[in-house]
C-alpha positions as a Markdown table, in Angstrom:
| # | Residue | x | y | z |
|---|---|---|---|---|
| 1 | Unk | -54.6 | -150.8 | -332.8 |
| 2 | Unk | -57.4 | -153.4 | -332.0 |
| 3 | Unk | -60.0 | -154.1 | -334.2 |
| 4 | Unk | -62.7 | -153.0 | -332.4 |
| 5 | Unk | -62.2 | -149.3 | -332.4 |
| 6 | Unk | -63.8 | -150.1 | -335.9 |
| 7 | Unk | -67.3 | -150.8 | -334.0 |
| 8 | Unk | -67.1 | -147.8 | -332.1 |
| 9 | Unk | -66.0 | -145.7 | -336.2 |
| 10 | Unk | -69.2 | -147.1 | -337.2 |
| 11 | Unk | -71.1 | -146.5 | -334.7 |
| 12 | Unk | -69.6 | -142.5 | -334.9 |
| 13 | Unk | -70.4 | -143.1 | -338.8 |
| 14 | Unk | -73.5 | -143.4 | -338.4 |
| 15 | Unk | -74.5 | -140.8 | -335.5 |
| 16 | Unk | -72.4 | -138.3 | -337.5 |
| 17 | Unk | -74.6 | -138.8 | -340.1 |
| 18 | Unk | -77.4 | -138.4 | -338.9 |
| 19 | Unk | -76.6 | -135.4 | -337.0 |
| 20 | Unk | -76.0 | -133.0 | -340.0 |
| 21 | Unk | -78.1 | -134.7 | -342.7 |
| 22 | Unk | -81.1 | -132.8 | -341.7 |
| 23 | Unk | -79.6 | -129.7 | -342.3 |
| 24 | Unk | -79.4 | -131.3 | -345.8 |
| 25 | Unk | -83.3 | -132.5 | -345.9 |
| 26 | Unk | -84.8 | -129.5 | -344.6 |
| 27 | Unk | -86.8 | -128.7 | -348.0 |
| 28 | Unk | -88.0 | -131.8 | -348.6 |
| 29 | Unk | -88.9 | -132.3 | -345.0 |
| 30 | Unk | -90.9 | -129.0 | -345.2 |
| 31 | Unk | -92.7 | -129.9 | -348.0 |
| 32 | Unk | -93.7 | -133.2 | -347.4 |
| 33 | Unk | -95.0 | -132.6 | -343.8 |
| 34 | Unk | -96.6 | -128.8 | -345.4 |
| 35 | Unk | -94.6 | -127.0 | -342.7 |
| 36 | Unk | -92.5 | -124.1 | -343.2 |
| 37 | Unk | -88.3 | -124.0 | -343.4 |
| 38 | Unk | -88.1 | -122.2 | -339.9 |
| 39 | Unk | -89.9 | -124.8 | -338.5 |
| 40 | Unk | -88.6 | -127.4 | -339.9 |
| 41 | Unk | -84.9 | -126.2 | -338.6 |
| 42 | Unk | -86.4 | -127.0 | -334.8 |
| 43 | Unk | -85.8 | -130.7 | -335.8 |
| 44 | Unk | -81.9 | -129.7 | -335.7 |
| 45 | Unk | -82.3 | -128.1 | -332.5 |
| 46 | Unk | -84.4 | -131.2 | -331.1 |
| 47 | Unk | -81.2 | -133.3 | -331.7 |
| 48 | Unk | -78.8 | -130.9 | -329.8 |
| 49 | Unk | -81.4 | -130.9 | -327.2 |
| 50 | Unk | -81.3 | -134.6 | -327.2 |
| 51 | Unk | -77.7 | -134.7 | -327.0 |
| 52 | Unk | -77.3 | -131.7 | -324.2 |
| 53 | Unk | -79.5 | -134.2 | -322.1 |
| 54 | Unk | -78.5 | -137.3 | -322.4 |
| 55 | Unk | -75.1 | -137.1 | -322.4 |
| 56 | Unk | -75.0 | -136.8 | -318.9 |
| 57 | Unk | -78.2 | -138.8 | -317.8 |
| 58 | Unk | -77.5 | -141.9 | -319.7 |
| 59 | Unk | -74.1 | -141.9 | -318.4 |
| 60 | Unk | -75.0 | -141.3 | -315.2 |
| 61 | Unk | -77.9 | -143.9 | -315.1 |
| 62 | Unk | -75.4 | -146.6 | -316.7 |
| 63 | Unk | -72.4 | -145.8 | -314.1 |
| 64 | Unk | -72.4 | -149.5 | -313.2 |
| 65 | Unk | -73.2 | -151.5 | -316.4 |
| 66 | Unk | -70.7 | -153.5 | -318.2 |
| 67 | Unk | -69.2 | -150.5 | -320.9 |
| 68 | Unk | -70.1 | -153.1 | -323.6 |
| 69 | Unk | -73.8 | -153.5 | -323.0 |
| 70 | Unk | -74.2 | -149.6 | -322.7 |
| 71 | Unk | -72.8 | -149.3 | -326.2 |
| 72 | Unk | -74.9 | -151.7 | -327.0 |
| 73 | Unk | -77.8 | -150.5 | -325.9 |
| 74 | Unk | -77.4 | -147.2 | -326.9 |
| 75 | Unk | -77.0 | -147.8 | -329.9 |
| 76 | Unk | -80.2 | -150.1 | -330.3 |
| 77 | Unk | -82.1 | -146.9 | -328.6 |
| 78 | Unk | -80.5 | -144.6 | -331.8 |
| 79 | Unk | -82.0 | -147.4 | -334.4 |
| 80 | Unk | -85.0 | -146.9 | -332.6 |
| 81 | Unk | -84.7 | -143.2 | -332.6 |
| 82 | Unk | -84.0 | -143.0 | -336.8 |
| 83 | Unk | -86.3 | -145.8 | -337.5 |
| 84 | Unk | -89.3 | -143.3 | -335.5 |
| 85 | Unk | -87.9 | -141.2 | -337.9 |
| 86 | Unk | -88.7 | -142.5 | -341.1 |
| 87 | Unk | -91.9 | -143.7 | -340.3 |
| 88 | Unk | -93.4 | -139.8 | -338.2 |
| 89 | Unk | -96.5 | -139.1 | -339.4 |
| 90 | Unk | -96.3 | -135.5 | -338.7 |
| 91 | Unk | -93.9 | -132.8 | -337.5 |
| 92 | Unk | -94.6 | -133.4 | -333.5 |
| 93 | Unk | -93.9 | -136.8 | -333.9 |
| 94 | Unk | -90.3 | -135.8 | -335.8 |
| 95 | Unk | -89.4 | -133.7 | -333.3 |
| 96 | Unk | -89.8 | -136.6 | -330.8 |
| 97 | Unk | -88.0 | -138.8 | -332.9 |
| 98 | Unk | -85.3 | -137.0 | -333.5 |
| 99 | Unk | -85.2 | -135.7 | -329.7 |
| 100 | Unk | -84.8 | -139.6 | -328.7 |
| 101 | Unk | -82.5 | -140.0 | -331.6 |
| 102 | Unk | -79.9 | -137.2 | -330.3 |
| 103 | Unk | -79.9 | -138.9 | -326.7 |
| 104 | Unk | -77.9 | -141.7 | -327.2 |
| 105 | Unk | -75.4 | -139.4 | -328.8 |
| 106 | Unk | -72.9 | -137.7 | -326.5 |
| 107 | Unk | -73.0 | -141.3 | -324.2 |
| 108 | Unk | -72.0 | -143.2 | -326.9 |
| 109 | Unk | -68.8 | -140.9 | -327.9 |
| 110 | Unk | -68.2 | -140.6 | -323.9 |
| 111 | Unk | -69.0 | -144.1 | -323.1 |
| 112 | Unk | -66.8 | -145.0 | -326.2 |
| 113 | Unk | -63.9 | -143.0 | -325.8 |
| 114 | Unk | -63.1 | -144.9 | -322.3 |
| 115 | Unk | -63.1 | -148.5 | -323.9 |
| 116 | Unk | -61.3 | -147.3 | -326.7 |
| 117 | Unk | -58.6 | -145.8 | -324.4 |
| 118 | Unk | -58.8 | -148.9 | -322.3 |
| 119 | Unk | -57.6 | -151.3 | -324.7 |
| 120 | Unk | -54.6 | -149.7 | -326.1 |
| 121 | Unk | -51.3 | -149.2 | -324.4 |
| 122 | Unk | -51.2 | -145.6 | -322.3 |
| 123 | Unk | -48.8 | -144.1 | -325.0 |
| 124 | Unk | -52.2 | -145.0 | -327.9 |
| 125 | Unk | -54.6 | -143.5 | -326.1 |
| 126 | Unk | -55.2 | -140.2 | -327.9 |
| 127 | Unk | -54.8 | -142.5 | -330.8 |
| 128 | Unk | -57.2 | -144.8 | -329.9 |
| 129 | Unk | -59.7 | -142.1 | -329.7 |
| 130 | Unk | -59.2 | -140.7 | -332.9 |
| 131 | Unk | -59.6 | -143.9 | -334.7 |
| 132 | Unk | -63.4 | -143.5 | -332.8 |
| 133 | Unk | -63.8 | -140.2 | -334.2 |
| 134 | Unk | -62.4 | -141.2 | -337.3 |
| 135 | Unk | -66.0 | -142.4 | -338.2 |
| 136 | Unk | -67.3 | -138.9 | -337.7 |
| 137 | Unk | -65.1 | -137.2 | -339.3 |
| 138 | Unk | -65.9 | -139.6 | -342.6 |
| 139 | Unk | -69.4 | -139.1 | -342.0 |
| 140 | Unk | -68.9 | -135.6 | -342.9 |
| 141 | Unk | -67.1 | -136.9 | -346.1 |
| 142 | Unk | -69.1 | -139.5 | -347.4 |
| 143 | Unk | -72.2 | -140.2 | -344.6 |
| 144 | Unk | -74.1 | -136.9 | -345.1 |
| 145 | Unk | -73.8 | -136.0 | -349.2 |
| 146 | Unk | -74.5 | -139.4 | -349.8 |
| 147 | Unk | -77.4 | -139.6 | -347.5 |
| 148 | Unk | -78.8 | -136.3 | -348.6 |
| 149 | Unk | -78.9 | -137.6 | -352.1 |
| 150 | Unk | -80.8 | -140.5 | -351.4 |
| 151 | Unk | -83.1 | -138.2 | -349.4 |
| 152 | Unk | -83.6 | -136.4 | -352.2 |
| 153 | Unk | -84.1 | -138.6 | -354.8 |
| 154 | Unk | -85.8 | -141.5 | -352.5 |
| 155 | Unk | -87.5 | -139.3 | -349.8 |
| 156 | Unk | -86.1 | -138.2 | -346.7 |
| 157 | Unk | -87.6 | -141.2 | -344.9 |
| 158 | Unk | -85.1 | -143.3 | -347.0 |
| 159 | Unk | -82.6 | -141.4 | -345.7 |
| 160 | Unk | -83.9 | -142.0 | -342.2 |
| 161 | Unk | -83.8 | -146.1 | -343.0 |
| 162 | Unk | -81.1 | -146.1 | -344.2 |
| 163 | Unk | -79.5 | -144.3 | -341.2 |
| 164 | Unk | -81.1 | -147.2 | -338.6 |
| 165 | Unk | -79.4 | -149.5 | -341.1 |
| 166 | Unk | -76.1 | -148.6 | -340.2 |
| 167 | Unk | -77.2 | -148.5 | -336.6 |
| 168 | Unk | -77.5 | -152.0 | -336.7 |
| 169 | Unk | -74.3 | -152.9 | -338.0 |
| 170 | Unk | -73.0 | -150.8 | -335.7 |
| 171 | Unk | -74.7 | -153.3 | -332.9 |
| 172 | Unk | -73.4 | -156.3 | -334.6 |
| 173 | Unk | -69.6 | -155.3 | -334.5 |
| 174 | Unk | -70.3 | -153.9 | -331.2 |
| 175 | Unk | -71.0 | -157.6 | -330.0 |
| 176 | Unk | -68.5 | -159.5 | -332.1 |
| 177 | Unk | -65.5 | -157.0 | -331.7 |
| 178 | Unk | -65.4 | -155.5 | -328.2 |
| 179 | Unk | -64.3 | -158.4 | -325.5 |
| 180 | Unk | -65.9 | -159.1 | -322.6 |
| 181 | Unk | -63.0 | -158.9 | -321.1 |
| 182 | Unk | -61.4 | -156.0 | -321.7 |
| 183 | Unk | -63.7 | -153.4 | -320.8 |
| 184 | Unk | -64.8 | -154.3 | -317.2 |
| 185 | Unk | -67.7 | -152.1 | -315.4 |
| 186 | Unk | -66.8 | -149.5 | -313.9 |
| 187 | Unk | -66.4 | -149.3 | -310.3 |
| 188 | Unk | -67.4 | -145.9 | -308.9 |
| 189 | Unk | -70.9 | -145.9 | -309.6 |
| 190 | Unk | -73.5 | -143.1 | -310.1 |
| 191 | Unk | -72.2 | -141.4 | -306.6 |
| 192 | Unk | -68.7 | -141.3 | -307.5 |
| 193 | Unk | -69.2 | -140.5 | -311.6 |
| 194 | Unk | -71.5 | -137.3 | -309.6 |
| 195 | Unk | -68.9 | -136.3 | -307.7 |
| 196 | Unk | -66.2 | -135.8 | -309.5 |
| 197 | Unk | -68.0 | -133.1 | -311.6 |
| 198 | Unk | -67.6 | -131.2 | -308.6 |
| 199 | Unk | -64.2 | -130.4 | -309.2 |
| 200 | Unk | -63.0 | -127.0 | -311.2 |
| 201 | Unk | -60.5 | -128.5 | -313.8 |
| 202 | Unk | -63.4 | -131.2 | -315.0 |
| 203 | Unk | -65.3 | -127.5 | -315.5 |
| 204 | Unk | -62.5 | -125.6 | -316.8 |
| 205 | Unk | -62.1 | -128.3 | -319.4 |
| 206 | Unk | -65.5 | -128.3 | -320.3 |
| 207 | Unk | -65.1 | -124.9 | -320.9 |
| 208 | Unk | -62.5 | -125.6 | -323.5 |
| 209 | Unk | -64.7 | -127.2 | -325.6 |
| 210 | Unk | -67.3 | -124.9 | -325.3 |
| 211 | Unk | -64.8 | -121.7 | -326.3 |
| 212 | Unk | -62.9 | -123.8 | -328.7 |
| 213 | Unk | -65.5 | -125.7 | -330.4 |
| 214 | Unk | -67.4 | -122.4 | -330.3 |
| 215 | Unk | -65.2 | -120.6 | -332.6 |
| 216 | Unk | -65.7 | -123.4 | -335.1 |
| 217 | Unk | -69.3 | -123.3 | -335.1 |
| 218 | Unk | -68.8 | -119.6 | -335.2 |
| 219 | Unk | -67.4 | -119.3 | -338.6 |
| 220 | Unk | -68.4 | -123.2 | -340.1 |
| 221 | Unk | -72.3 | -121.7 | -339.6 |
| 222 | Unk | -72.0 | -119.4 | -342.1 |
| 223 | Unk | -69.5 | -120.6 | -344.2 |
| 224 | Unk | -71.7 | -120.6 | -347.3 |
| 225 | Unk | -72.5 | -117.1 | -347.3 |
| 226 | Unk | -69.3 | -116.7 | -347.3 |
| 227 | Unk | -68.4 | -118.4 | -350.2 |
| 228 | Unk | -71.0 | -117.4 | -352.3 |
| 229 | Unk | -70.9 | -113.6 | -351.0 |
| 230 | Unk | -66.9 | -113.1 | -350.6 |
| 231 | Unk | -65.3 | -115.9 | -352.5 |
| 232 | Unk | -67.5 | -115.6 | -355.4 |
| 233 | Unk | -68.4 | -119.5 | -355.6 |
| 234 | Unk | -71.9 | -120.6 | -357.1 |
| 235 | Unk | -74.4 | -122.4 | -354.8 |
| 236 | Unk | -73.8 | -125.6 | -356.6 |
| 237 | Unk | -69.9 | -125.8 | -355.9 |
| 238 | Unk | -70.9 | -125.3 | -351.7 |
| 239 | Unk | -71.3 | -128.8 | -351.1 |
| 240 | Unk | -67.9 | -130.1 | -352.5 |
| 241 | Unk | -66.5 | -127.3 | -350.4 |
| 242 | Unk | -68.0 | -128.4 | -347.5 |
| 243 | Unk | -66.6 | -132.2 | -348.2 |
| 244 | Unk | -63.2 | -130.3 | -348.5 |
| 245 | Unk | -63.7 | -129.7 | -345.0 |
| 246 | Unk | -64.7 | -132.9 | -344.1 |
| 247 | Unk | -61.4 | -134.1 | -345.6 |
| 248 | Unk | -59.6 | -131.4 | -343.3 |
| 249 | Unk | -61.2 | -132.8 | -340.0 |
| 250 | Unk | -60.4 | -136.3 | -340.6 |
| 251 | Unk | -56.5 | -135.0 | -341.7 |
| 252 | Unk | -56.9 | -133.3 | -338.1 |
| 253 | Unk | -58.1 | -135.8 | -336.0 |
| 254 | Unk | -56.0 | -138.5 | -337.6 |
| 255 | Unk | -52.8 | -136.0 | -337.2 |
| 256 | Unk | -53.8 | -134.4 | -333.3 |
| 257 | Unk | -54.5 | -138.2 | -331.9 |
| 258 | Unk | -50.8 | -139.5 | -333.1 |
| 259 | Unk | -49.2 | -135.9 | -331.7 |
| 260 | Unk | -51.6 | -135.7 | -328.6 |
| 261 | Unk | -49.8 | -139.3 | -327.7 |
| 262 | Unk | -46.3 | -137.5 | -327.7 |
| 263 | Unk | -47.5 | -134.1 | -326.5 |
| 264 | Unk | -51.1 | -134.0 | -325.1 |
| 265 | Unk | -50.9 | -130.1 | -323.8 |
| 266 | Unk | -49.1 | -129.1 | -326.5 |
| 267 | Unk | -51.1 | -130.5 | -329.0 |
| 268 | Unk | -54.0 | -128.8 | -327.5 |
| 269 | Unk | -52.7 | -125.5 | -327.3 |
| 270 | Unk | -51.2 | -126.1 | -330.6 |
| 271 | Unk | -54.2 | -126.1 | -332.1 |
| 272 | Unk | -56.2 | -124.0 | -330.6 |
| 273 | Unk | -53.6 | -121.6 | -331.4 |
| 274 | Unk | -53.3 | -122.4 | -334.7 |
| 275 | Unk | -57.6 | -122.4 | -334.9 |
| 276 | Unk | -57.1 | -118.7 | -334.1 |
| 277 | Unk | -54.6 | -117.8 | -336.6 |
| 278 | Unk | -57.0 | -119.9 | -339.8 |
| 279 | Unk | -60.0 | -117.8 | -338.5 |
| 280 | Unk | -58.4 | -114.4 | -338.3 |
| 281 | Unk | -56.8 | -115.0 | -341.8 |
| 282 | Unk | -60.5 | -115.4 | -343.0 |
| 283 | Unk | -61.2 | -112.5 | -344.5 |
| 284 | Unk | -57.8 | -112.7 | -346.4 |
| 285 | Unk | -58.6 | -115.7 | -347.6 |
| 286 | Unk | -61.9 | -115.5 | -348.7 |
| 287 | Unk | -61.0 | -112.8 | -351.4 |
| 288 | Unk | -60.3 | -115.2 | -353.9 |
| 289 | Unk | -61.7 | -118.9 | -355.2 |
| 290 | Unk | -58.6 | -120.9 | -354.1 |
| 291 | Unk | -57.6 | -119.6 | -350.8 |
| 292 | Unk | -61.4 | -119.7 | -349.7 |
| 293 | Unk | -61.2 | -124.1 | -350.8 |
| 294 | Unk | -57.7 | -123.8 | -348.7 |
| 295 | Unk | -59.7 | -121.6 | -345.4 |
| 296 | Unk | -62.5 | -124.3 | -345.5 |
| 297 | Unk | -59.6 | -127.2 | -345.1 |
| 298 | Unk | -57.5 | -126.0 | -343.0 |
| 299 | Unk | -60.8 | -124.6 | -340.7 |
| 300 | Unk | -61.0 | -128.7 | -340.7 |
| 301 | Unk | -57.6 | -129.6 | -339.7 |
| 302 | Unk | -57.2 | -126.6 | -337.2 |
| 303 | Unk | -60.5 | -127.4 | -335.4 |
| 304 | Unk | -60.6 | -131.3 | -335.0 |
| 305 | Unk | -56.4 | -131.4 | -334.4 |
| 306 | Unk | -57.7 | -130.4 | -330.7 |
| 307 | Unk | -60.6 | -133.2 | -330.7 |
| 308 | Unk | -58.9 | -136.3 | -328.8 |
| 309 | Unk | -56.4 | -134.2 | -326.6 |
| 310 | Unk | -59.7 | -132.3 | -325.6 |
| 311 | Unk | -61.2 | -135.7 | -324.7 |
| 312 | Unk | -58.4 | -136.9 | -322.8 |
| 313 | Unk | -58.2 | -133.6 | -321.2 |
| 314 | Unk | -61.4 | -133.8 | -319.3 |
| 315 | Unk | -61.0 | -137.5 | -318.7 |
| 316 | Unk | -57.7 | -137.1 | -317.1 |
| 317 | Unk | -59.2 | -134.3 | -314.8 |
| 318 | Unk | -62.1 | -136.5 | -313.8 |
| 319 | Unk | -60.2 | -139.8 | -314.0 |
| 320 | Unk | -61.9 | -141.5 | -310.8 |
| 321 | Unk | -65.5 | -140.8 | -313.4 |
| 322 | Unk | -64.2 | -140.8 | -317.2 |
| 323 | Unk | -67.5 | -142.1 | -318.3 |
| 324 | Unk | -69.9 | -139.2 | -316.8 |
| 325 | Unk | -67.1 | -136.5 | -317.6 |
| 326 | Unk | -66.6 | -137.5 | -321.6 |
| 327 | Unk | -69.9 | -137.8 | -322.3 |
| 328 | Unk | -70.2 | -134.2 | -320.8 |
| 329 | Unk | -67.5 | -132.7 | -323.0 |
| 330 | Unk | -70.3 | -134.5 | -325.9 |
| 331 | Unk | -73.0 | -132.0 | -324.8 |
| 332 | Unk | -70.0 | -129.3 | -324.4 |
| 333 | Unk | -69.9 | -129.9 | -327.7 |
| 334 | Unk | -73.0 | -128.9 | -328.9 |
| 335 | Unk | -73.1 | -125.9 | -326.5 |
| 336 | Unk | -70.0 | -124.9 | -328.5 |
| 337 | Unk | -72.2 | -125.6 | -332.0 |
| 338 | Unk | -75.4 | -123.5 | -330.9 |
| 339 | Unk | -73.0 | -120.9 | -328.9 |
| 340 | Unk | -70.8 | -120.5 | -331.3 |
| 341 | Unk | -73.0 | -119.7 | -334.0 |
| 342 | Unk | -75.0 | -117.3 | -331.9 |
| 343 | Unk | -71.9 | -115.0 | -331.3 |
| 344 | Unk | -71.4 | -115.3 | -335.4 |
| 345 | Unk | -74.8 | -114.5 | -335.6 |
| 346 | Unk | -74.1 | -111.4 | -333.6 |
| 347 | Unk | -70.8 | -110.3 | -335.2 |
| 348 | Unk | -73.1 | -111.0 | -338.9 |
| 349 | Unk | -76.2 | -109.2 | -337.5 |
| 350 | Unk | -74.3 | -106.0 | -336.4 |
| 351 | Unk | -72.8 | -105.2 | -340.0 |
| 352 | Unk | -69.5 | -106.4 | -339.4 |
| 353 | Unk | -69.8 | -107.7 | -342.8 |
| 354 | Unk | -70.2 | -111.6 | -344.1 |
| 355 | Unk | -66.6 | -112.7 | -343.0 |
| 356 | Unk | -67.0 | -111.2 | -339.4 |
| 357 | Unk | -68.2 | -114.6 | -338.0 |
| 358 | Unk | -64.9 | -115.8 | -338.5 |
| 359 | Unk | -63.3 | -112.8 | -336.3 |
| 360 | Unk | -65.8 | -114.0 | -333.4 |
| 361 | Unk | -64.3 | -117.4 | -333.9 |
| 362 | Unk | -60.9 | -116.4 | -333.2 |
| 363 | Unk | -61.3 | -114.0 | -330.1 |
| 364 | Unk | -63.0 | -117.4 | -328.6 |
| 365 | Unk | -60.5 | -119.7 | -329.5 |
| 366 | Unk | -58.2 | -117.3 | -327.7 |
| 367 | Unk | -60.7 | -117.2 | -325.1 |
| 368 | Unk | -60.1 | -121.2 | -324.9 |
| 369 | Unk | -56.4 | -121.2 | -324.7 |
| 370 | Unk | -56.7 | -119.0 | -321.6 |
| 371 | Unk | -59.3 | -121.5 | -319.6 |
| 372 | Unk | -56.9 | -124.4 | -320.7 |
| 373 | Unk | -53.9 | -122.4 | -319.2 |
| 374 | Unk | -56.2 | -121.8 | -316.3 |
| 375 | Unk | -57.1 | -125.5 | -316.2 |
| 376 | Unk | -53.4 | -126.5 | -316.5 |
| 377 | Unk | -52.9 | -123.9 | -313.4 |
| 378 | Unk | -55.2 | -125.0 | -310.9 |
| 379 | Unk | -53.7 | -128.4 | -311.5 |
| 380 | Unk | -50.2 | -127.4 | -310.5 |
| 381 | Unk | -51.6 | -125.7 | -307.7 |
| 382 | Unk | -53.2 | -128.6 | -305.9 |
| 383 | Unk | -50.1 | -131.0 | -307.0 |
| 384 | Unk | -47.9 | -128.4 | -305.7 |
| 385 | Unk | -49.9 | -127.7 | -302.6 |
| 386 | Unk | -49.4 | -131.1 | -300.7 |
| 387 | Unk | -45.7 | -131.3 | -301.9 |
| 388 | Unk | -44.8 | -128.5 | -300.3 |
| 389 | Unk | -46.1 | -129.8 | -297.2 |
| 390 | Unk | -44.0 | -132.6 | -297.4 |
| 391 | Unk | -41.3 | -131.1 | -297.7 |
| 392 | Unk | -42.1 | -129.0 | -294.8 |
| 393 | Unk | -42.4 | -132.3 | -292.4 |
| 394 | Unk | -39.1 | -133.5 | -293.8 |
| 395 | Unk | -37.6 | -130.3 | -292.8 |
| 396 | Unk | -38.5 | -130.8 | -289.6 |
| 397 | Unk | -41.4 | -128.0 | -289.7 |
| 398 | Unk | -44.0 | -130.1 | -288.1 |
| 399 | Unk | -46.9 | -128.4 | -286.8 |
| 400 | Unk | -47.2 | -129.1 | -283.0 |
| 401 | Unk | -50.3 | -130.8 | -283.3 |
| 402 | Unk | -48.4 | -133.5 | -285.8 |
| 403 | Unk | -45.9 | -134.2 | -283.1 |
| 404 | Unk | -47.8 | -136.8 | -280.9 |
| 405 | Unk | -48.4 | -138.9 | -284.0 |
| 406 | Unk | -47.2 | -142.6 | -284.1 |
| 407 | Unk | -45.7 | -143.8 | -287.1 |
């Protein structure tokens, strides 16, 4: 695999980071700008926001620049975005900050996952995007507890710092790794990367991720009630539960980019499938310590098995605007994170009890093997469509307007 799929891991490293650190910061965030814990959870929501954004409008806007200076600029506009950051002097400038910091987000996975794609042989491609993702995934591992400890120990402007630090080395392999080259602009321009969100199987893959990633967010949002509540685990033992599952998603992405290479549908519908069966086991499985440490793994490998062959999904149904549709399925994305965890909330606010979030979770990852199938469906249906009327003409049923043709 080439070496510069590593500039586009640590450039995931690093937005992965800081993506879910806050959630780790919120306290000391709340206290040093004298705001309350409520408010200072808007911050998460201001990334999302960000992300929902400018997935599309970055990618959009940058239709005809050179793939390698996009990266490249976005990810100098997410230094800019962490380093605002650090230095806010109150809680409506973090909320900006953080807002511009979420924008280059879903356009730099989007963006990325077609030059990673586009310098591997077709059978790597799924592969190729894993190895991207792989930097998320790690981020999860290593990124976020380590950053929340230096937020806590250094102030969560440190943390912020240290985040725009690993922005910029993300520029600098960006420049030396990725060719010139080998990622050539794109040709169809803001127009063509428009139009081919028109078409239903771009949507009905989008909706995928929304209904599959949902039903992670459903249960992974309240996972530490769970734990504590069900499984009987102190507060102190969450966080190296929740690295457990960080070592699941990486296992996952790693394992569905090799099999999405051999098997792209069924690797999707593989997991999504098997993302149903680990949440409705939840329950089961959170009765006792061990098999709750085993559900928050495999909730890991489940989920992020269908990451690349949901990535290649959409970009092979919008292939004349791969750009524009992957960095959509980014914002899909975090739809699925604040949907999902919505419905959980619902299934957790009606007295379901403290595991039912992870019920919700499986009736939508059902939901999202039945708009993949329908995806899949209105595929055949327009392949089928104009084969059939070829083999009409070679029948000989031409339709009498046909006849006066010149060949």
């Amino acid at each position: 695999m080439p070496l510069a799929l590593l500039a586009l891991a640590v450039g995931a490293f690093g937005i992965g980071t800081t993506e879910f650190v806050m959630m780790g910061l919120l306290p000391e965030v709340a206290n040093d700008l004298h705001i309350s814990i409520p408010s200072a959870g808007h911050l998460v929501s201001a990334y999302a926001l960000g992300v929902v954004i400018g997935a599309p409008l970055l990618a959009a806007v940058t239709a005809r620049m050179p793939r390698r200076t996009v990266l490249i600029a976005l990810m100098a506009l997410f230094v800019a975005g962490n380093a605002a950051s650090a230095f806010a002097p109150d809680n409506s400038w973090l909320l900006v900050a953080r807002f511009v910091s979420g924008l280059p987000h879903g356009a730099f996975f989007g963006v990325g996952a077609v030059v990673a794609t586009s310098m591997v042989a077709p059978e790597r491609k799924a592969r190729s995007v894993s190895l991207m993702f792989l930097g998320l995934t790690v981020a999860n591992v290593a990124g976020v507890p380590v950053a929340t400890l230096m937020g806590q120990h250094l102030g969560w402007r440190a943390t912020f710092l240290g985040v725009s630090t690993i922005g910029l080395a993300a520029i600098a392999s960006l420049a030396l790794l990725i060719p010139h080259d080998r990622v050539p602009a794109p040709s169809a321009g803001l127009r063509g990367e428009l139009a081919a969100l028109k078409s239903l199987p771009v949507w009905l893959a989008l909706g995928t991720t929304v209904a599959g990633f949902g039903a992670l967010f459903a249960a992974y949002s309240y996972v530490t009630p769970m734990l504590t509540d069900a499984a009987g685990y102190a507060d102190a033992s969450v966080t190296l539960l929740l690295a457990l599952f960080g070592v699941g998603a990486t296992i996952g992405n790693l394992l569905g980019g090799r099999l999405a290479d051999h098997a792209m549908r069924g690797t999707l519908f593989g997991g999504l499938l098997s993302l149903a069966a680990v949440l409705a086991l939840f329950p089961l499985l959170m009765s006792t310590a061990w098999s709750a440490a085993l559900a928050v793994t495999l909730l890991g490998m489940a989920a992020f098995v269908t990451g690349s062959p949901l990535n290649l999904m959409v970009m092979e149904k919008a292939s004349s605007a791969p750009s524009l549709a992957s960095s959509a399925n980014q914002a899909a994305f975090n739809l699925a994170n604040a949907g999902g965890a919505w419905i959980g909330g619902l299934a957790l606010a009606a007295g379901f009890g403290v595991t039912s979030p992870a019920l919700a979770g499986a009736a939508l990852a059902v939901l999202g093997l039945a708009v993949a199938g329908a995806a899949y469906a209105v595929d055949r249906r327009r392949v089928a469509a104009p084969r059939a009327g070829r083999e009409r003409v070679v029948a000989g049923h031409v339709p009498q307007q046909a006849e006066t043709v010149q060949y």
